[in-house]
N, C-alpha and C positions, 0 to 999 in steps of 0.2 A: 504494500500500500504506500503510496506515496504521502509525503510532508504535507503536498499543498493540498490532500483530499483530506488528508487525517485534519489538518487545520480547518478545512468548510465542514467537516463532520461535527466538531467539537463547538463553531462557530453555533451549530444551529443547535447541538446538544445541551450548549449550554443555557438558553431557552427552556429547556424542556427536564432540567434539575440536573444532568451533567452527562457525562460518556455512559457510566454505570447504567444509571437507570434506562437512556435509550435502549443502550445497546440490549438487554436486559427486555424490552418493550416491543424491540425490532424482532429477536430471538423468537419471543413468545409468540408474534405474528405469521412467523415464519413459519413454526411447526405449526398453525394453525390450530395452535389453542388459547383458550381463553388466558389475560394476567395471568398473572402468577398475584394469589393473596390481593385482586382487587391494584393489582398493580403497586401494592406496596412493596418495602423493602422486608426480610425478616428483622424480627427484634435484636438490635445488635445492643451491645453494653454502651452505654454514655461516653460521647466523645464530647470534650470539653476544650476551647480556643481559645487559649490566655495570649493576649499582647504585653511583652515587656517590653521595657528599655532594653536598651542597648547593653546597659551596666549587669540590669537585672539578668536578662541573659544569659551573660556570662560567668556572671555566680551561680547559677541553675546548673551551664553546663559543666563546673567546676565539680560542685558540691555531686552533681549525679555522676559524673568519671569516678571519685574518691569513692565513689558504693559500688560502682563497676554497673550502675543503672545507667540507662538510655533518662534522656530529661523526662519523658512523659513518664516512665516509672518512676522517677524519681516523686516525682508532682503527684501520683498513685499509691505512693508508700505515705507520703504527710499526710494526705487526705484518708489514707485508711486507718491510720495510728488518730487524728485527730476526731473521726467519726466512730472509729471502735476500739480504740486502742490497741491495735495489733502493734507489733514491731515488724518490721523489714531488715533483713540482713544483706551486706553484698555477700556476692556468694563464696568468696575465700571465706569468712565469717559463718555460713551458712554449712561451709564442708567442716570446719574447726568445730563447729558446735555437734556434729554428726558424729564427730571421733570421740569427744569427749562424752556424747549419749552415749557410745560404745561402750568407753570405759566406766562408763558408774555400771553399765547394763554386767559389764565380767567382773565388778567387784560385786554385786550384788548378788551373783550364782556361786564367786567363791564364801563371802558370807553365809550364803543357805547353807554350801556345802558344809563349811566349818561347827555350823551351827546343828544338823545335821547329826554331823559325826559326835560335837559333844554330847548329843543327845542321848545317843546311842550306846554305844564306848563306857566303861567304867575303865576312867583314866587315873591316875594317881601322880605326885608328886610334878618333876622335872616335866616329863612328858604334857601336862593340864598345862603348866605355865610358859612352856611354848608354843600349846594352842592357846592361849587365853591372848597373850603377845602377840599371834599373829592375827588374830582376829582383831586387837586394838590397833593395828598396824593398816589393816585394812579399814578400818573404822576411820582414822586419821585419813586416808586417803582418797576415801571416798566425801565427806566433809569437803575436804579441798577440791575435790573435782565438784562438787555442787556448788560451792562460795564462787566457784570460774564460773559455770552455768549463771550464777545469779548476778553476778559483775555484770556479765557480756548483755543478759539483759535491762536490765538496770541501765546500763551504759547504752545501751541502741534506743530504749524508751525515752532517756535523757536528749538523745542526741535529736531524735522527731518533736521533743514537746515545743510548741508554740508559748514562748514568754508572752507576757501580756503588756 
């Protein structure tokens, strides 16, 4: 298709709500059948058109590269934290917290296990108090991997709140 045709086509398309829906209108003609939905479009999710400055822009597309979001996700995560309080992670952030789900998830089956075994076991002396140590060892550890869970979000809900 040539430039100058696709140019008269969008010329008159634009008329008529834009290429999409023509073509979309021409289509349905074609196979001679009725609209598609009355000629509407399906339900698509809210697209929203904010004009910044020049400035403001460039702080958008700052702030959205440092989460490793596109601007419109970025603008997508403030407005979901601000209407529901979700957080949003960039996704280095998002694999980091996946690893450390991991690790509470294997301390938590070696705790059953331990737990577990003392249940079981008629243990005595030496033996009891380095299960007892290794279970307080894992107990410490898992603590810390929870305090990081709770930083990381603490620290992402911080980072979306709107000061007033």
């Amino acid at each position: 298709m040539s430039d100058e045709l696709l140019a008269r086509f969008d010329a008159c398309a634009g008329g008529q709500g834009g290429r999409a829906p023509t073509l979309r209108r021409l289509m349905d003609q074609a196979a001679a059948g009725p609209p598609a939905s009355g000629g509407r479009l399906p339900a698509r999710p809210l697209k929203l058109t904010v004009r910044l400055t020049a400035e403001d822009g460039e702080g958008l597309a700052r702030e959205a590269a440092s989460m490793a979001l596109t601007p419109s996700g970025w603008v997508a995560a403030l407005i979901r934290h601000r209407l529901q309080g979700k957080p949003t992670f960039a996704s280095g952030e998002a694999v980091a917290l996946l690893a450390i789900q991991g690790e509470v998830r294997r301390i938590g089956v070696n705790v059953n296990q331990i737990a577990r075994a003392l249940n079981t076991a008629v243990i005595e002396g030496k033996v009891l108090d380095l299960e007892v140590a290794y279970l307080d060892a894992l107990s410490t550890e898992l603590r810390a991997h929870m305090s990081t869970l709770r930083e990381a979000f603490e620290g992402n809900l911080a980072y979306w709140a709107v000061e007033p």
